[in-house]
N, C-alpha and C positions, 0 to 999 in steps of 0.2 A: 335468594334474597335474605332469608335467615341467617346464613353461614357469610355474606356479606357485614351484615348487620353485625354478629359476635367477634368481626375481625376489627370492625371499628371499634367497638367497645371495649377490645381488649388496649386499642392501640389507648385510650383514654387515660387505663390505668399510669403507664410512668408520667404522661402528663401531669394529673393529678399527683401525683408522690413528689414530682417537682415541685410545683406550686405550694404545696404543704409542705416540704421544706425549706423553702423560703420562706413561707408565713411561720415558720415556727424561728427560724434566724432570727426575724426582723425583732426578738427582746434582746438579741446578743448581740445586734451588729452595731447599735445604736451607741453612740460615745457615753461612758459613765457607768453607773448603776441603772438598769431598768425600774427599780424597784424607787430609788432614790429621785429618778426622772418622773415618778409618776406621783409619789405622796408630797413632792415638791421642795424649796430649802427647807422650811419652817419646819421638815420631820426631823425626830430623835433617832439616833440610833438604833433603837429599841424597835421603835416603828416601821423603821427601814427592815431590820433584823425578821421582825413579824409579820410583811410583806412577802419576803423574799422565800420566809418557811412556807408561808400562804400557796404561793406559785410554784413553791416547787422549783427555784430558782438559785438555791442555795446544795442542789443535789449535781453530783456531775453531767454531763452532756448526753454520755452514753446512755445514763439513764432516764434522763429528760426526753429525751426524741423516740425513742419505742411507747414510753408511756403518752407523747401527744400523738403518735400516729393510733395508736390504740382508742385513744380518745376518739381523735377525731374518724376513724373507723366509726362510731357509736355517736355523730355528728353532736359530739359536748364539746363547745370549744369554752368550757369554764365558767365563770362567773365576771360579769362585768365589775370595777372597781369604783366605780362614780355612783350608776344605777344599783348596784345592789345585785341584782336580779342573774339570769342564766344568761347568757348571751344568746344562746336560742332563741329565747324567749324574748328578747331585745329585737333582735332582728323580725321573728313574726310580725311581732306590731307596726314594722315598718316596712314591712315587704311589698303588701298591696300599693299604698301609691308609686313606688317604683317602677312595680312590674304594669301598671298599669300607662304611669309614662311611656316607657319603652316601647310599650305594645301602641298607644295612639300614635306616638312620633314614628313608629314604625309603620304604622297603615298610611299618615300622610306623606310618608317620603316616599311610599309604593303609588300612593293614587296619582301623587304629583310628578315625580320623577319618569313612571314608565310609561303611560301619557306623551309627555314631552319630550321622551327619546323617540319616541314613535312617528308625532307629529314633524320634529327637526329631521327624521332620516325622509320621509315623506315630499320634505321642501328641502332635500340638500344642496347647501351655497343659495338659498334663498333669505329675503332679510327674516322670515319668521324663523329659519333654522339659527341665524346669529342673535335675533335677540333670546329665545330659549335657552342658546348655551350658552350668553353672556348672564342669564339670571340664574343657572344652573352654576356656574363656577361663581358668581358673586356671593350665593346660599354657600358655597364651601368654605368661599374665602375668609366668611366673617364669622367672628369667634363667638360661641352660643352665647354667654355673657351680656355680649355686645346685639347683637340679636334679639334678646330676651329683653336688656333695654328698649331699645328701639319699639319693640311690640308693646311693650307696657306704657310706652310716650303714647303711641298711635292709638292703641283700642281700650286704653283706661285711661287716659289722662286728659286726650284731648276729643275722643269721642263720647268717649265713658259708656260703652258697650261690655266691657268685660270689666270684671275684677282685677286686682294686680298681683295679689297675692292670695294664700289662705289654701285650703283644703276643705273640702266637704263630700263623704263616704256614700258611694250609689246607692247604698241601700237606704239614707237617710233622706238625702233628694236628687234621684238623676239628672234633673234638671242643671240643678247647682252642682253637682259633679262636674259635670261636662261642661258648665261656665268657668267653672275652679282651673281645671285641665287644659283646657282650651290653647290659651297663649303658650305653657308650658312645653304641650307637644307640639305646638308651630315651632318654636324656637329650638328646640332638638330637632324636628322631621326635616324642618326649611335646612337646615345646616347640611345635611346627608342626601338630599333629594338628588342633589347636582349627582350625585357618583350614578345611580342606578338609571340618569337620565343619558349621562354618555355614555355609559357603557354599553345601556340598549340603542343608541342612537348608530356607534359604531358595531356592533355586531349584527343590524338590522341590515344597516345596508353593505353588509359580506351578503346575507342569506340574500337578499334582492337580488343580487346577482347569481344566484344558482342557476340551475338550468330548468327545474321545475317551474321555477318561479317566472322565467319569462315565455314558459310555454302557456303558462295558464293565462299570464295578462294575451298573449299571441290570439288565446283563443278567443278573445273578451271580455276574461274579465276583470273588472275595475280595481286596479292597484291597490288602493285602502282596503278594499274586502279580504284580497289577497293576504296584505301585509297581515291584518288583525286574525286571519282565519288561519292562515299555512306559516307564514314566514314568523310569526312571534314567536309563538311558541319553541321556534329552534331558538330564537335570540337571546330568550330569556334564560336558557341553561347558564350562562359563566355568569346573566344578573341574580337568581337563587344561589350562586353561590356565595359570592360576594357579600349579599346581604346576611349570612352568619355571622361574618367576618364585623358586619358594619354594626353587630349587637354589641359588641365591644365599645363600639364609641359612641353608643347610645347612651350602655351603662358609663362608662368615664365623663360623658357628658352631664348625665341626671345629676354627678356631684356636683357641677357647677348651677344647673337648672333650677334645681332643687331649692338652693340656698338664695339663689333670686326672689323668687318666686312664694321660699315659706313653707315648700310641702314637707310635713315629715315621713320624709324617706328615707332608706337608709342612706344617700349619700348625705342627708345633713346628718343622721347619727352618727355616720363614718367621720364628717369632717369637724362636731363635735368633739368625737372620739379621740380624735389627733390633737385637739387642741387641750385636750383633759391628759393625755399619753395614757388612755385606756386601751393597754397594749392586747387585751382579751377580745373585745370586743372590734378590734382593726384586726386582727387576725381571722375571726369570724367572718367578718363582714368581705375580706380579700376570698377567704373560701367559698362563700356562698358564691361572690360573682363569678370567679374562675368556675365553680359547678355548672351555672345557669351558660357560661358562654360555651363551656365541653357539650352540654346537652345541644344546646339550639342547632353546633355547628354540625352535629351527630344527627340531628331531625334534617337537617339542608343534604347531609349525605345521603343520608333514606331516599329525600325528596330528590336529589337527584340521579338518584339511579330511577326513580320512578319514571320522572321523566325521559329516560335518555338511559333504556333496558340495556345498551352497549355494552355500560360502564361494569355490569352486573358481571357480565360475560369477559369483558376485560381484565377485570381482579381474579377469576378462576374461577 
């Protein structure tokens, strides 16, 4: 398991060196002056000139890209130009509601989705099987945005059960946490449910057909107990995978959520950030998520070799 483990993490590293140099491109690929794009027309020369000393952007390439991988080695991705501040330290402040979206839209797409693949393989070619997957692909079809409208029409406008916007920190009031949040993580989790609901729905009923499986029902016992006690647990190997994958569109989603919604997260600091050309703090903010998506996907590989000790033996 160990010697598995340090084969993934090494595979991480060019990953990461990738993605870092990309985010270190993205001041150079952009049409113009980076420097000039950022303090806006109204700047002087002068100020352009004193920008550019600032960044280290007026030094060759060769010597620009050792000193940001160095950097970002020592996770300093600079100083923000708007806020003043480290980009670090930018990001901490906005990291909690994020990771905290992520994490509830991820629990409701797990509670909801693998449920209803269960249930739809249980009734396959039944109308509960069609209408599941008809609400399982209508969750995908519809763009979180569009979604997140939708919910803030229904449970704040015309119910007026939740709030529509705003943010409020668990430690200040759980209660209101978790009102704040609410809608937020329906409108991301509803969006992704549909994948972890087919996926388990079709690999549910592969394992039903095993040979185990219809010896045990042979024997008497009752298919559901079956499916939920013996047969899940194999089905759900290629759905833990997937779901690494699907932290990706969680985080690319929360930009959009986010900014509905009002939470300061970092995707509204990110899409602030774009809209200032605070090219320090977009560059941060791409590393961080690329970090957080390399880990999760590295925790799901762990996880699935736990599950499914083969895999262990397979890699050597």
């Amino acid at each position: 398991m160990i010697a598995y483990v340090l084969r993934r993490i090494l595979l991480l590293v060019p990953i990461a060196l990738v993605v870092g140099t990309v985010a270190f491109l993205l001041l150079h690929v952009i049409p113009g002056d980076p420097a000039a794009v950022m303090l806006g027309p109204e700047a002087t020369p002068e100020q352009v000139a004193a920008l550019r000393e600032r960044m280290g952007l007026d030094e060759p390439l060769a010597v620009q890209y050792p000193r940001w991988l160095a950097r970002l080695a020592r996770l300093d991705f600079g100083t923000s130009i708007f806020l003043d501040k480290p980009v670090t330290e930018a990001i901490r402040e906005r990291v909690a509601p994020t990771t905290q979206l992520a994490l509830y839209a991820l629990l409701i797409a797990v509670a909801v989705g693998i449920p209803a693949g269960v249930v739809a393989a249980l009734h396959q070619d039944r109308l509960l099987d069609r209408a599941l997957m008809l609400f399982a692909i209508s969750g995908t079809a519809i763009a979180d945005f569009f979604l997140a409208i939708l919910l803030i029409l229904l449970f704040s406008v015309t119910l007026r059960w939740l709030p529509s916007g705003g943010y409020v920190e668990f430690s200040a009031d759980p209660v209101g946490h978790f009102r704040s949040m609410v809608l937020p993580a329906m409108a991301l989790g509803l969006s992704i449910a549909g994948l972890p609901a087919r996926l388990v729905r079709s690999t549910l009923l592969e394992v039903l057909r095993e040979d185990y499986i219809r010896t045990a029902t042979a024997k008497g016992l009752d298919l559901e107990a079956v499916a939920f006690r013996h047969a899940l647990r194999n089905a759900l190997l290629p759905t833990v995978t997937v779901l690494g994958y699907v932290l990706g569109d969680l985080l690319g989603g929360a930009v959009v959520v986010e900014t509905v919604f009002g939470l300061p997260g970092m995707g509204q600091l990110v899409v602030n950030s774009i809209a200032r050309r605070d090219f320090p703090v977009i560059q941060g903010v791409v590393m961080v998520f690329a970090g957080i998506y390399l880990l999760c996907n590295l925790l799901v590989d762990v996880l699935y070799v736990y599950l499914d000790p083969r895999v262990r033996y397979a890699g050597g």
